[in-house]
OpenMM code with the backbone's topology and positions (N, CA, C; nanometers):
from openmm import Vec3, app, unit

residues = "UNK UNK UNK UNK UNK UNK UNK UNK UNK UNK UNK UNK UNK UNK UNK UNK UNK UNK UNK UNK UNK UNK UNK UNK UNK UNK UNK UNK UNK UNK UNK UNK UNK UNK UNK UNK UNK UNK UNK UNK UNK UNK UNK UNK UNK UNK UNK UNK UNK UNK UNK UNK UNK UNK UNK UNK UNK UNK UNK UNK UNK UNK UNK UNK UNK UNK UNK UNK UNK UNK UNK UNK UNK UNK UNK UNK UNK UNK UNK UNK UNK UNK UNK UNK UNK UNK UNK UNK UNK UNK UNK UNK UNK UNK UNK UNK UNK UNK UNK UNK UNK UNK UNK UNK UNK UNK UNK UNK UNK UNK UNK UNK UNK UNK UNK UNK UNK UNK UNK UNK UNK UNK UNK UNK UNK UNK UNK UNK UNK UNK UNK UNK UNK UNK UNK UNK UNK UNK UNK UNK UNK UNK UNK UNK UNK UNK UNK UNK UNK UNK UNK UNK UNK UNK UNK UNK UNK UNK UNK UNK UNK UNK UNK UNK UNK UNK UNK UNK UNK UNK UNK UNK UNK UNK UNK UNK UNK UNK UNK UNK".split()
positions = [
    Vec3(2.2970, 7.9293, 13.9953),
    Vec3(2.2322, 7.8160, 13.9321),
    Vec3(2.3354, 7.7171, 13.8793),
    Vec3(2.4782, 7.7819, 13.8020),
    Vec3(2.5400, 7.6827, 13.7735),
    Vec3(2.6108, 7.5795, 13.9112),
    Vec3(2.6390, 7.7004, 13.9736),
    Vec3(2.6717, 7.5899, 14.0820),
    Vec3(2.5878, 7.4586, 14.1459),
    Vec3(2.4442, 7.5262, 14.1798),
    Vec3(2.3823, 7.4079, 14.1900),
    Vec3(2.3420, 7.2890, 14.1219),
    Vec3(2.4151, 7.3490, 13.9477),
    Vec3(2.3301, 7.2091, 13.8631),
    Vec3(2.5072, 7.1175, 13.8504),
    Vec3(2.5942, 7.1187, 13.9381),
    Vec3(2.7429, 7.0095, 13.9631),
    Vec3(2.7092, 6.9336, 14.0121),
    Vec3(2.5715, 6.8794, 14.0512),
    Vec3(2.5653, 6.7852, 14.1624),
    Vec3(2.6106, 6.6172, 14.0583),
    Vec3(2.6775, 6.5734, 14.1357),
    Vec3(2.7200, 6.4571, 14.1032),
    Vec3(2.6472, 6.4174, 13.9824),
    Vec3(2.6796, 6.3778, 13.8443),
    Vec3(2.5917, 6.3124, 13.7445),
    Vec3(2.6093, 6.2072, 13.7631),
    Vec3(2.7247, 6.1159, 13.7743),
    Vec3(2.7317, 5.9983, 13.7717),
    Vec3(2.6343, 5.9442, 13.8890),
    Vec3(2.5467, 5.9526, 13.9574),
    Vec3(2.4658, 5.9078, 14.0865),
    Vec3(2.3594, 5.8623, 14.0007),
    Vec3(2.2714, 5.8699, 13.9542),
    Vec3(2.1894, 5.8251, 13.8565),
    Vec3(2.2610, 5.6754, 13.8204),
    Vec3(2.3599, 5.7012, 13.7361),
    Vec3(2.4053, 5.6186, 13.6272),
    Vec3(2.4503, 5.4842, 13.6945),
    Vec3(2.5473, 5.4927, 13.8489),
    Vec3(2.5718, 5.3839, 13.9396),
    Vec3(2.4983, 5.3672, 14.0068),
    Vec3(2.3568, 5.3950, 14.0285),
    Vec3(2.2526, 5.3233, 14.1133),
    Vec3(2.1497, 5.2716, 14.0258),
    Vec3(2.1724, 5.3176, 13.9106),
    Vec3(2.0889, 5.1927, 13.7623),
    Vec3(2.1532, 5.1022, 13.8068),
    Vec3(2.2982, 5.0765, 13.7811),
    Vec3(2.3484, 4.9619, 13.7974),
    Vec3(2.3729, 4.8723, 13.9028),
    Vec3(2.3617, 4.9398, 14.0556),
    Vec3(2.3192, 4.8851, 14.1294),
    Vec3(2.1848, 4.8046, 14.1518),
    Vec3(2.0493, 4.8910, 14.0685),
    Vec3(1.9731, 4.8391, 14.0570),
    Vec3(1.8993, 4.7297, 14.0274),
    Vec3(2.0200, 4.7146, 13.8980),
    Vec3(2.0098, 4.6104, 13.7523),
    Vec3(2.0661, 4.5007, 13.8936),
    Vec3(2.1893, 4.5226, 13.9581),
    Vec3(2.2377, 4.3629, 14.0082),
    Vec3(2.1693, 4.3523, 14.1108),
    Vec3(2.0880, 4.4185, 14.2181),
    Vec3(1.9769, 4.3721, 14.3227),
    Vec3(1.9017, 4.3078, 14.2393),
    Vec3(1.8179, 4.3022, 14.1098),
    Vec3(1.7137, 4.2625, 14.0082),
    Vec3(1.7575, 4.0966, 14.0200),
    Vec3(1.8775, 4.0323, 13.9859),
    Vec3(1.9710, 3.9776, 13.9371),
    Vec3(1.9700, 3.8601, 14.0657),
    Vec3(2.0153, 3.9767, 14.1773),
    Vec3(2.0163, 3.8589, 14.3538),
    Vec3(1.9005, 3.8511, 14.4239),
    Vec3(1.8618, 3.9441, 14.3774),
    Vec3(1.7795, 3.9760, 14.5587),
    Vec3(1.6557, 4.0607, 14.4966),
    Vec3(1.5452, 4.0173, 14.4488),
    Vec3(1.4534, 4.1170, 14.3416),
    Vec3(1.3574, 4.1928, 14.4887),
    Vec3(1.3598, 4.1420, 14.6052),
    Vec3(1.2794, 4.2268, 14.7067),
    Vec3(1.3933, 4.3409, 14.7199),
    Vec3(1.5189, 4.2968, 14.7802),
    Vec3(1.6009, 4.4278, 14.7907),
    Vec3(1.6236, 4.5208, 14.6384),
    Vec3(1.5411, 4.4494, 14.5605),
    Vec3(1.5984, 4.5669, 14.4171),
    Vec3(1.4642, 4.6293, 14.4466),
    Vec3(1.3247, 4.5750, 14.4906),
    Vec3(1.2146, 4.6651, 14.4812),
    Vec3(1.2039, 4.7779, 14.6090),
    Vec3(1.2756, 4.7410, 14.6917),
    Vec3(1.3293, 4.8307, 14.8044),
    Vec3(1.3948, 4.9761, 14.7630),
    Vec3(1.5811, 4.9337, 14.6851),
    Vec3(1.6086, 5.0140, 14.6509),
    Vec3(1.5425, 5.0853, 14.5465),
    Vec3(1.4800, 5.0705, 14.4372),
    Vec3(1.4120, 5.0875, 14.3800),
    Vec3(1.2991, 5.2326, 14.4078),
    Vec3(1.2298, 5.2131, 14.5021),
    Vec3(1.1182, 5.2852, 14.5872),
    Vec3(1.1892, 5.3985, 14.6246),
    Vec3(1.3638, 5.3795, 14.7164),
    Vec3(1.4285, 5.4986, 14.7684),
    Vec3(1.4581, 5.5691, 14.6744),
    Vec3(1.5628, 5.4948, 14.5830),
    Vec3(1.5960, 5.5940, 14.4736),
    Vec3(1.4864, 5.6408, 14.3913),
    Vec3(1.3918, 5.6461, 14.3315),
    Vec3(1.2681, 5.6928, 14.3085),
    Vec3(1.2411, 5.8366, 14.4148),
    Vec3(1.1978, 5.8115, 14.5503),
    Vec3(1.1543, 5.9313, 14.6530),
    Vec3(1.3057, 5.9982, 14.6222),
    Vec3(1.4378, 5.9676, 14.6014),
    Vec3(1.5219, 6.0391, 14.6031),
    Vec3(1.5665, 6.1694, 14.4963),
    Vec3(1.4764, 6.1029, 14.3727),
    Vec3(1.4283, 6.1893, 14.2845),
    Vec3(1.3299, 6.2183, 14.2452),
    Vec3(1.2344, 6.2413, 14.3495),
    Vec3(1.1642, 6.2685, 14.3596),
    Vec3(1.1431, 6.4645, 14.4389),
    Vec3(1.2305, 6.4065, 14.5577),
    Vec3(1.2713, 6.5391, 14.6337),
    Vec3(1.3790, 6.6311, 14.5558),
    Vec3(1.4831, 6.5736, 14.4340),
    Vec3(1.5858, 6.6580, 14.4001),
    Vec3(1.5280, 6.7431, 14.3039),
    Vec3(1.3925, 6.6480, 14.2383),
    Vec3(1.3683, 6.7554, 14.1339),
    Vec3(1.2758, 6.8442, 14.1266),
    Vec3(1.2071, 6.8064, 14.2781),
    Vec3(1.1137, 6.8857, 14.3904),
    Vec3(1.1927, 7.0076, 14.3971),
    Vec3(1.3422, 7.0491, 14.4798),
    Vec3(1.3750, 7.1155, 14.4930),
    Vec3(1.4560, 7.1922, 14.4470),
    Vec3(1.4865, 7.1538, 14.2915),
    Vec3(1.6273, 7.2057, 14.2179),
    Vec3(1.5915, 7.3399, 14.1869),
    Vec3(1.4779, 7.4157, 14.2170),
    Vec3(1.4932, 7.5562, 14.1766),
    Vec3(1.5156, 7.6374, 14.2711),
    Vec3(1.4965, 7.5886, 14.3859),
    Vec3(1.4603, 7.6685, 14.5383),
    Vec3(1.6087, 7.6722, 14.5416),
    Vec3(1.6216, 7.8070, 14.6040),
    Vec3(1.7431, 7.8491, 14.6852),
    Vec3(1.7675, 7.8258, 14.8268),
    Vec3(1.6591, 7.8001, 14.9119),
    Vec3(1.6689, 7.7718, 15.0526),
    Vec3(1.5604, 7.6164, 15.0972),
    Vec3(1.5821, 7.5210, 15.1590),
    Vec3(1.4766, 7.4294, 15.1586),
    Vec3(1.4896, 7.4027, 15.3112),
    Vec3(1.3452, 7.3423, 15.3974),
    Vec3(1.3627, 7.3132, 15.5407),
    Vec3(1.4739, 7.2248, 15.6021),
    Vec3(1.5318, 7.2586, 15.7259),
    Vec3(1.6221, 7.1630, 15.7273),
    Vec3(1.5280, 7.0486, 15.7769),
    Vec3(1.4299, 7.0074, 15.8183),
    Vec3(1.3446, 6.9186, 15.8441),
    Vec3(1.2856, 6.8362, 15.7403),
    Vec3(1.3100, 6.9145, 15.6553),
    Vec3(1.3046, 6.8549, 15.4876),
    Vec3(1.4250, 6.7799, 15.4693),
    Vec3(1.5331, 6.8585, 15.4557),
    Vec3(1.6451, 6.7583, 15.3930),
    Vec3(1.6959, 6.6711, 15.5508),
    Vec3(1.6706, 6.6246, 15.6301),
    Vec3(1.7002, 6.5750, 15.7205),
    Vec3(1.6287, 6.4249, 15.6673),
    Vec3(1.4847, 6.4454, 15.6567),
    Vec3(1.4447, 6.3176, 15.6169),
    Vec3(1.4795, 6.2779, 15.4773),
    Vec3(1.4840, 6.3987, 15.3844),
    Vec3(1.5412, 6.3538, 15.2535),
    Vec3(1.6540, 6.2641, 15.2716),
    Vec3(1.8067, 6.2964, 15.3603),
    Vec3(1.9016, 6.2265, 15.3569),
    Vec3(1.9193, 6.0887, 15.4174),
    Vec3(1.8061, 6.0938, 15.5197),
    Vec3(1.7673, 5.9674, 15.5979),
    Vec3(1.6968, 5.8724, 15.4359),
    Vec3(1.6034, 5.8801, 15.3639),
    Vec3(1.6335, 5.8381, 15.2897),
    Vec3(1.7207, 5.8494, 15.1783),
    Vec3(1.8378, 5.8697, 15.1352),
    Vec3(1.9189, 5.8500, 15.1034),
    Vec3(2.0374, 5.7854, 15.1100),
    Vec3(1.9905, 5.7825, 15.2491),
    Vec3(2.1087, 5.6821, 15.3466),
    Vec3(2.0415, 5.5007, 15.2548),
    Vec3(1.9514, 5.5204, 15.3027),
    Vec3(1.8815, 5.3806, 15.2627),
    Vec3(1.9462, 5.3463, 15.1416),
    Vec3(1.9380, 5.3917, 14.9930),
    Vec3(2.0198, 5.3907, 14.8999),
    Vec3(2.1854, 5.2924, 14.9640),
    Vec3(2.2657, 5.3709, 14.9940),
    Vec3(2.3548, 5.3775, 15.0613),
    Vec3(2.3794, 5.2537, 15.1575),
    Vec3(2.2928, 5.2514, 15.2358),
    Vec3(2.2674, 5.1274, 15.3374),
    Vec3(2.2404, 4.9403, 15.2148),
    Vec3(2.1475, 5.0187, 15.1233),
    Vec3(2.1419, 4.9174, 15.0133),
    Vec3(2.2538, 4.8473, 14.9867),
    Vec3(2.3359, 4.9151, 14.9914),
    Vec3(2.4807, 4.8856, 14.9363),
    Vec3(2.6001, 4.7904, 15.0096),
    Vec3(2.6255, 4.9237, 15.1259),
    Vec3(2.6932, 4.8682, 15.2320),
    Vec3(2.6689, 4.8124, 15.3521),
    Vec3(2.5727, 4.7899, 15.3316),
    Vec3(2.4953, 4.7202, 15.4950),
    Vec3(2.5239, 4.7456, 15.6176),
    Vec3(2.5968, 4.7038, 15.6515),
    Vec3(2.6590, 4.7109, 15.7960),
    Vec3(2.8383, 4.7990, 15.8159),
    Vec3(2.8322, 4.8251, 15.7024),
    Vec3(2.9759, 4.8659, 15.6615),
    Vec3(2.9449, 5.0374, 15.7320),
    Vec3(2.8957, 5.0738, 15.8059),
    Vec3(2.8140, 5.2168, 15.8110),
    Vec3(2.7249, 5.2358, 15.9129),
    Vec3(2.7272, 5.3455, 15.9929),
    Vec3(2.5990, 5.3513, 16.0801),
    Vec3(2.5759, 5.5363, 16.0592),
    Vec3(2.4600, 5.5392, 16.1330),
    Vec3(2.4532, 5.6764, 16.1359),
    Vec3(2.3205, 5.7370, 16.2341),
    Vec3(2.3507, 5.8597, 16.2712),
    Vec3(2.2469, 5.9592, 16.3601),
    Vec3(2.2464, 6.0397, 16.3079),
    Vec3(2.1066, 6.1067, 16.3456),
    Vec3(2.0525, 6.2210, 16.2979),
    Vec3(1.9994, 6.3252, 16.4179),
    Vec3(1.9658, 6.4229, 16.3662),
    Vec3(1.9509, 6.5412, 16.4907),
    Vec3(1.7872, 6.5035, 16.5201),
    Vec3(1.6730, 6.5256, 16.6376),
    Vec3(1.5960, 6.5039, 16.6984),
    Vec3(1.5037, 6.5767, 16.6825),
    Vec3(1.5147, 6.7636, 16.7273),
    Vec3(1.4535, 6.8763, 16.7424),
    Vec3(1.4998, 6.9916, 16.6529),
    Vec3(1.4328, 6.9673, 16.5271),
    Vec3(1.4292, 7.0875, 16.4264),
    Vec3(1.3355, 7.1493, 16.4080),
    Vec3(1.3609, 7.2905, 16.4606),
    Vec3(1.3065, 7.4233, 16.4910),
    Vec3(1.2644, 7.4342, 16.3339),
    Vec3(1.0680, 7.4669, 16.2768),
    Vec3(0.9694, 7.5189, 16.2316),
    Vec3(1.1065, 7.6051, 16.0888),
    Vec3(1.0884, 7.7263, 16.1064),
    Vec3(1.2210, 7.7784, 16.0772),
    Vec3(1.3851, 7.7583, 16.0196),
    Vec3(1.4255, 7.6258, 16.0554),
    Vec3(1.5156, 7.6605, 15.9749),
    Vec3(1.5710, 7.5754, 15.8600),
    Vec3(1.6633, 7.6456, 15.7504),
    Vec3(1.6791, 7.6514, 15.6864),
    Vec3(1.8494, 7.6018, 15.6332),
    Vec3(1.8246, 7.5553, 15.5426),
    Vec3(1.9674, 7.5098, 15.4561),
    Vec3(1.9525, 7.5115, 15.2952),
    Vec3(2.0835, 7.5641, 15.2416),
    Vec3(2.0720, 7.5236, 15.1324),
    Vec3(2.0702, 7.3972, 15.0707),
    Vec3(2.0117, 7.3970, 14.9859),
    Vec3(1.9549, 7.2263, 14.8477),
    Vec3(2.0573, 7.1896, 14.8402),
    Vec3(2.0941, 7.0376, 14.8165),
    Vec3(2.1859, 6.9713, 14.8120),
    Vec3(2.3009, 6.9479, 14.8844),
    Vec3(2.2981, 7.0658, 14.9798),
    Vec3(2.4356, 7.0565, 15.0632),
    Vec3(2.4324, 6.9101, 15.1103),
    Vec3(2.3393, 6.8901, 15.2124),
    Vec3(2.3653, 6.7499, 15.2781),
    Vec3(2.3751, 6.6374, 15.2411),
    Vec3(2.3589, 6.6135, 15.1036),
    Vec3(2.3531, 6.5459, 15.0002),
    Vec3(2.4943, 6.5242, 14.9211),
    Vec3(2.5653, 6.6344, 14.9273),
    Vec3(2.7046, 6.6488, 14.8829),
    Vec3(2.7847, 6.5948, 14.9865),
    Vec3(2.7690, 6.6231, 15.1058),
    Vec3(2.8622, 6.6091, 15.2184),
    Vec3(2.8193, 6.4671, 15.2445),
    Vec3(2.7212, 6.3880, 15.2630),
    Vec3(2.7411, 6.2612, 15.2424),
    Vec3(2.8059, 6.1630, 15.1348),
    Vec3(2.8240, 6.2099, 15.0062),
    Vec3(2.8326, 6.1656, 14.8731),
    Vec3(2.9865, 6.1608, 14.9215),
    Vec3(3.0653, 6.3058, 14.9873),
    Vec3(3.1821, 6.3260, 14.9746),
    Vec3(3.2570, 6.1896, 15.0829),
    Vec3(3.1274, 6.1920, 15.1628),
    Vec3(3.2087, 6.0590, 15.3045),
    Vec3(3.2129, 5.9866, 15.2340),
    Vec3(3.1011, 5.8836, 15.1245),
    Vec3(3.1436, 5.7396, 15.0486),
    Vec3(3.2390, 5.7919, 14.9723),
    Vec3(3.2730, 5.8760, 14.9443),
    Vec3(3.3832, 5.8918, 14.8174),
    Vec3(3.5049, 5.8851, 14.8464),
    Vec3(3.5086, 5.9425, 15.0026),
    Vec3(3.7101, 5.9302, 15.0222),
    Vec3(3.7078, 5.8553, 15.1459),
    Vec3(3.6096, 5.7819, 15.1893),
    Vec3(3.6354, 5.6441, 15.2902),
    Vec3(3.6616, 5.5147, 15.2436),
    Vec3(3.6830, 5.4174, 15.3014),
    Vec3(3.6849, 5.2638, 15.2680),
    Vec3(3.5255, 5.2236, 15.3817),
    Vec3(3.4673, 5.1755, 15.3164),
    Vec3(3.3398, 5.1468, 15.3778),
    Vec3(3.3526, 4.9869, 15.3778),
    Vec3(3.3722, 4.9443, 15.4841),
    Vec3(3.3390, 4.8004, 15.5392),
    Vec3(3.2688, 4.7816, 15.6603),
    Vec3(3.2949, 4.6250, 15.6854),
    Vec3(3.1626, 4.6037, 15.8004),
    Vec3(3.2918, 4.5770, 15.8861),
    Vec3(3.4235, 4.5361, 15.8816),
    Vec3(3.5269, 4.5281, 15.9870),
    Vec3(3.5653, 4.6650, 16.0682),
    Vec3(3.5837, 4.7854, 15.9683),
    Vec3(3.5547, 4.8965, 16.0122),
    Vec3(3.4956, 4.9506, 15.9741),
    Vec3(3.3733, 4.9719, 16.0497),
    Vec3(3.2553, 5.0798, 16.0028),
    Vec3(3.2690, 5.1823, 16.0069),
    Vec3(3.2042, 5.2680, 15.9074),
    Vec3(3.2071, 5.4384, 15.9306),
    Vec3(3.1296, 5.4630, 16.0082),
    Vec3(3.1422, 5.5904, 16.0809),
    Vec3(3.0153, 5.6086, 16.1412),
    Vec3(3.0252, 5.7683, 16.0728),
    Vec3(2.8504, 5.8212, 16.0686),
    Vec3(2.8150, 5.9315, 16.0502),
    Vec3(2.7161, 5.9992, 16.1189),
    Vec3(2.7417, 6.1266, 16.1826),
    Vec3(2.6629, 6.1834, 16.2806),
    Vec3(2.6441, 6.3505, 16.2153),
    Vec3(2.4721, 6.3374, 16.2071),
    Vec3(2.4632, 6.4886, 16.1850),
    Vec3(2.3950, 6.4947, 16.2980),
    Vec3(2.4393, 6.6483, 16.3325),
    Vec3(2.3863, 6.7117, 16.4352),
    Vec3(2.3911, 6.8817, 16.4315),
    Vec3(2.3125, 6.9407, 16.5216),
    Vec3(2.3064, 7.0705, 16.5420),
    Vec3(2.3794, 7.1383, 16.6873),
    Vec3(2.4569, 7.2289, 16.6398),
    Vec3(2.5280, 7.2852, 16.7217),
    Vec3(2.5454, 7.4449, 16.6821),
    Vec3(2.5155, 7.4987, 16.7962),
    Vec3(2.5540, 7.6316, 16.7731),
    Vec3(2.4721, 7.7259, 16.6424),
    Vec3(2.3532, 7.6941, 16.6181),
    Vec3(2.2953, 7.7252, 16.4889),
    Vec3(2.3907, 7.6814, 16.3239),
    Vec3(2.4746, 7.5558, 16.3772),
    Vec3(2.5311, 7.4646, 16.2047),
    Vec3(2.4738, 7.3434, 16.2413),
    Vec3(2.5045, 7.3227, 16.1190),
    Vec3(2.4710, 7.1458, 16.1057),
    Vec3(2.5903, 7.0986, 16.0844),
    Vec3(2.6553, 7.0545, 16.2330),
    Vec3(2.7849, 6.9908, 16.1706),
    Vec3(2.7510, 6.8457, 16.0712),
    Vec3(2.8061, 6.8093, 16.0331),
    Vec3(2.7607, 6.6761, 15.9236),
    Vec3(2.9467, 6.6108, 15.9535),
    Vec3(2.9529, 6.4919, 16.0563),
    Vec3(3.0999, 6.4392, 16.1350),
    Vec3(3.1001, 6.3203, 16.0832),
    Vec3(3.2564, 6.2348, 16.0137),
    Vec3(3.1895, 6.1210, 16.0489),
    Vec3(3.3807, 6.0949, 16.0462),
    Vec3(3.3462, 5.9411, 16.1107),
    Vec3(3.4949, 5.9037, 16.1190),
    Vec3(3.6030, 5.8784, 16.0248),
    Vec3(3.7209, 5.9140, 15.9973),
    Vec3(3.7919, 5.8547, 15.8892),
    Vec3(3.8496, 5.7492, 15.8544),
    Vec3(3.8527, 5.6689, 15.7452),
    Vec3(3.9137, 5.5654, 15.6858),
    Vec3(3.8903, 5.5818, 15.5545),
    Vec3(4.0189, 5.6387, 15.5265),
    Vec3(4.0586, 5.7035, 15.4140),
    Vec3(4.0907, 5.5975, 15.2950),
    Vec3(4.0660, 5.5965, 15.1822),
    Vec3(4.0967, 5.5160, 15.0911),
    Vec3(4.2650, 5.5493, 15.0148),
    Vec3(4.2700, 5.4293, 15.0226),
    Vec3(4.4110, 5.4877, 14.9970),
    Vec3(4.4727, 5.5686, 14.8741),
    Vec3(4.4106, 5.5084, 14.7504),
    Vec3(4.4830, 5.5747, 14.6130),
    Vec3(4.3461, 5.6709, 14.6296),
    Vec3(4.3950, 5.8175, 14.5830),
    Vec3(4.2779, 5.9089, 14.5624),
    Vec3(4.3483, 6.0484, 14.5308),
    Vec3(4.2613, 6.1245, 14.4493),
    Vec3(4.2978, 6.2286, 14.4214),
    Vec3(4.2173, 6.3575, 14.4892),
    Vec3(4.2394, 6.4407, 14.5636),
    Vec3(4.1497, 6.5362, 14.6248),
    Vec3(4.1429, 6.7025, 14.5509),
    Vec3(3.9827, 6.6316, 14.5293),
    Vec3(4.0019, 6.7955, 14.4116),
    Vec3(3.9252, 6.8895, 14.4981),
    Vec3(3.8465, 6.8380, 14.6353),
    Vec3(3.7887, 6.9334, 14.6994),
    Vec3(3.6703, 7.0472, 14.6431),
    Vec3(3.6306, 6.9932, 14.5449),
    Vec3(3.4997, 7.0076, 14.4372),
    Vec3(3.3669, 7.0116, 14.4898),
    Vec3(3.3347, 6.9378, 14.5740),
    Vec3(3.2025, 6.9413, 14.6773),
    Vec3(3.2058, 7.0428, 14.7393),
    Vec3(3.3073, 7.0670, 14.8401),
    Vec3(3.3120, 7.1677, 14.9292),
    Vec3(3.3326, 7.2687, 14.8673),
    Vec3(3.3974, 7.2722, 14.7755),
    Vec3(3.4099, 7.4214, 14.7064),
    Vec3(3.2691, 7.4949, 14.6529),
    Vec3(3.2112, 7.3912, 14.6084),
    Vec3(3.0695, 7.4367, 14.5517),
    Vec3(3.0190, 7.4781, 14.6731),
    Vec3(3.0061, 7.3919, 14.8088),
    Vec3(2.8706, 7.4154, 14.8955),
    Vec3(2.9414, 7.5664, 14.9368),
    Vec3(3.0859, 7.5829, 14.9700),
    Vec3(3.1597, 7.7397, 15.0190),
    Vec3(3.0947, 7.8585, 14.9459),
    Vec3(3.1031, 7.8255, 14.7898),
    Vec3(3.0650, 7.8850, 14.7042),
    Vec3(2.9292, 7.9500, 14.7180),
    Vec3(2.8462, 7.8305, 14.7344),
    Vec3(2.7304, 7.8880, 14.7446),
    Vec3(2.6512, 7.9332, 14.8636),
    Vec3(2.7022, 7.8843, 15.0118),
    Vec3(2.6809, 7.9657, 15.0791),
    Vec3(2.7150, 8.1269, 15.1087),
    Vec3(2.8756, 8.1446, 15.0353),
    Vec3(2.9357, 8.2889, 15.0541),
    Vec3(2.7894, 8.3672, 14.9292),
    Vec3(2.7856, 8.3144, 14.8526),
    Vec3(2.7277, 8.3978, 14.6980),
    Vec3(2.5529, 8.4125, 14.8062),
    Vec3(2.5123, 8.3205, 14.8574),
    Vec3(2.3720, 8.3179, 14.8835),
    Vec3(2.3189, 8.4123, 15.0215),
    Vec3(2.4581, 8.3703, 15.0883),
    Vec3(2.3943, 8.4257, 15.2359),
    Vec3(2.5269, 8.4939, 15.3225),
    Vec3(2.6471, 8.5139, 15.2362),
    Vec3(2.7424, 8.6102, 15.2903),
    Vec3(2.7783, 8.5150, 15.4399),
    Vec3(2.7737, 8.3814, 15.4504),
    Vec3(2.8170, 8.3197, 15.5658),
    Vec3(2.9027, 8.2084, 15.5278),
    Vec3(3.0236, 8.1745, 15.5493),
    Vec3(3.0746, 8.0612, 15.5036),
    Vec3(3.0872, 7.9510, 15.5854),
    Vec3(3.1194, 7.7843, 15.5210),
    Vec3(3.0939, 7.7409, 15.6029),
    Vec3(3.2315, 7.6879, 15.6530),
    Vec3(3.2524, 7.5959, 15.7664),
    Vec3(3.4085, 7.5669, 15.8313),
    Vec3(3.4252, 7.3827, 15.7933),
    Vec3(3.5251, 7.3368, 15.8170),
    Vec3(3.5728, 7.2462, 15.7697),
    Vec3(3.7074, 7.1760, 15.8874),
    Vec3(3.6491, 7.1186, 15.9685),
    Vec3(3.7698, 7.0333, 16.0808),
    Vec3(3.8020, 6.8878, 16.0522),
    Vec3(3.8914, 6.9060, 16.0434),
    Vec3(3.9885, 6.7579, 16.0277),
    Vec3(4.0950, 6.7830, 16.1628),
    Vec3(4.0781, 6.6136, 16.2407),
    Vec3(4.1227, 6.5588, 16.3141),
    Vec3(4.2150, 6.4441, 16.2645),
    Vec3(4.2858, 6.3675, 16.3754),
    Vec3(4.3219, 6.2185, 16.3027),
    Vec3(4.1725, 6.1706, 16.3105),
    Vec3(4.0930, 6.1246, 16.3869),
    Vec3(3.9917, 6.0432, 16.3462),
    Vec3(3.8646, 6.0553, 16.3208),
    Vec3(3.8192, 6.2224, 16.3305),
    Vec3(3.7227, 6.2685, 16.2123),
    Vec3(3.7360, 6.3374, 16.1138),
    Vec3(3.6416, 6.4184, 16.0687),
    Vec3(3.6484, 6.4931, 15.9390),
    Vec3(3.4998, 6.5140, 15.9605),
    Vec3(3.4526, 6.6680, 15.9920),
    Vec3(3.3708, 6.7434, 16.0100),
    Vec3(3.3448, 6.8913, 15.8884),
    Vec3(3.1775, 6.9071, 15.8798),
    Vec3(3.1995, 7.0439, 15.7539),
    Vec3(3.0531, 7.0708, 15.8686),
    Vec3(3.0670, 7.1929, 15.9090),
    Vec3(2.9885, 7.3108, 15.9734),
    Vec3(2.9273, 7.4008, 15.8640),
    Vec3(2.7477, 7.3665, 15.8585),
    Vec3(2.6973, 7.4683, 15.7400),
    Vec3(2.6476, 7.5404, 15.8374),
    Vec3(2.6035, 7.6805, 15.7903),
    Vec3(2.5226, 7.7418, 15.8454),
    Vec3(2.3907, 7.7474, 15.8648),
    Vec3(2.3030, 7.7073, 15.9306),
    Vec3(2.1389, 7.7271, 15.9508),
    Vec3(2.0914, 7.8524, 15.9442),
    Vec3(2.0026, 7.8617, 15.8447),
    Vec3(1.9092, 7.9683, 15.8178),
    Vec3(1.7705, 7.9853, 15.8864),
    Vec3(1.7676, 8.1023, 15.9531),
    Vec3(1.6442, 8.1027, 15.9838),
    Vec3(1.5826, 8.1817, 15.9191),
    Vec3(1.4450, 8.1865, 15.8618),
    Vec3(1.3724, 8.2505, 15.7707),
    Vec3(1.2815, 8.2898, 15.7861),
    Vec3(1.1982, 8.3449, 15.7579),
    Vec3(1.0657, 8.4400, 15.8187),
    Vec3(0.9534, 8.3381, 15.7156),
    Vec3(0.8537, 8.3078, 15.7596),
    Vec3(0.6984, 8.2736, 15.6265),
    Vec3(0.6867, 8.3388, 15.5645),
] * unit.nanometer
topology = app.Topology()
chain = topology.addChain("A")
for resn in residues:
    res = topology.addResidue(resn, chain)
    for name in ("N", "CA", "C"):
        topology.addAtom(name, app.Element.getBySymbol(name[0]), res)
C-alpha cells in the first residue's frame, strides 16, 4: 500500500495551474482540460485500493491522460496504443501512469522534435517505448521504476525489464492473466 500511495503528488497541484492559465487564454480548452483531468480522477480514486486492474481499463485510462498531456504540448508528442486486449488481462494500478509521467519528466518535449510514444503488447508485456530527448540538467533518482519493480516483485514474483538504446528507452511490465 505504501508503495502505491508515491504516486506523484505534485500532478494535482501543476494541472490546477495549468488549469487556472487555459481559464485565462483559451476558456474552451480550460473546459476541455478540465473534463480530462476530472475522468482522470475519477479512475485513480476508482482504483487506488485494487491490486490488479484491466489492462483494457488502464489503456483507455492513459489514452485519456494523454489528453491532459496533449493539453499542454500539442504537437510536441504523438502516440499509439495497442488494438486487441484479451477479456483477461491484467496490470498493476498506476504503472502506466508512472511510466508515462516518467517520459514528460526526463524528455524535452517540443513540436521541432517530437516525442513519440508507443505502447504495445509483446510477448505477454506491455512494452510502454518512446524515443529519447533527454533534458539536459537532471537528476536521476529512478524512483518510478523502482516503485513499479517493487511492486511487481512484492505482488506477483515477476519483475519487470528496462532497455535503453541511443534512441529509445523502453520498460517491459508483465501482463496478468486472471481467472473471474
Amino acid at each position: 500500500m505504501q508503495l502505491k500511495n508515491q504516486i506523484n503528488p505534485h500532478f494535482l497541484f501543476n494541472n490546477l495551474n495549468v488549469l487556472v492559465s487555459f481559464i485565462e487564454l483559451d476558456p474552451k480548452k480550460a473546459i476541455d482540460f478540465g473534463h480530462h483531468l476530472s475522468n482522470v480522477y475519477r479512475h485513480y480514486l476508482k482504483n487506488q485500493t485494487e491490486d490488479y486492474v484491466s489492462l483494457q481499463g488502464e489503456i483507455n485510462f492513459i489514452t485519456e491522460y494523454l489528453s491532459i498531456y496533449k493539453a499542454k504540448f500539442e504537437n510536441g508528442f504523438s502516440y499509439k496504443m495497442p488494438q486487441q486486449i484479451a477479456e483477461n488481462q491484467y496490470i498493476l494500478p498506476n504503472c502506466l501512469q508512472e511510466l508515462i509521467d516518467n517520459i514528460f519528466k526526463h524528455n524535452v518535449v517540443e513540436e521541432e522534435i517530437p516525442l513519440e510514444i508507443e505502447i504495445f503488447i509483446e510477448n505477454n508485456t506491455l512494452v510502454v517505448q518512446n524515443t529519447i530527448n533527454r533534458k539536459e540538467v537532471e537528476i536521476e533518482s529512478n524512483f518510478g521504476l523502482e516503485n513499479i519493480k517493487m511492486r511487481y516483485l512484492l505482488l506477483t514474483n515477476n519483475d519487470i525489464q528496462i532497455i535503453k538504446n541511443s534512441t529509445h528507452f523502453s520498460v517491459k511490465i508483465p501482463i496478468l492473466e486472471l481467472e473471474a
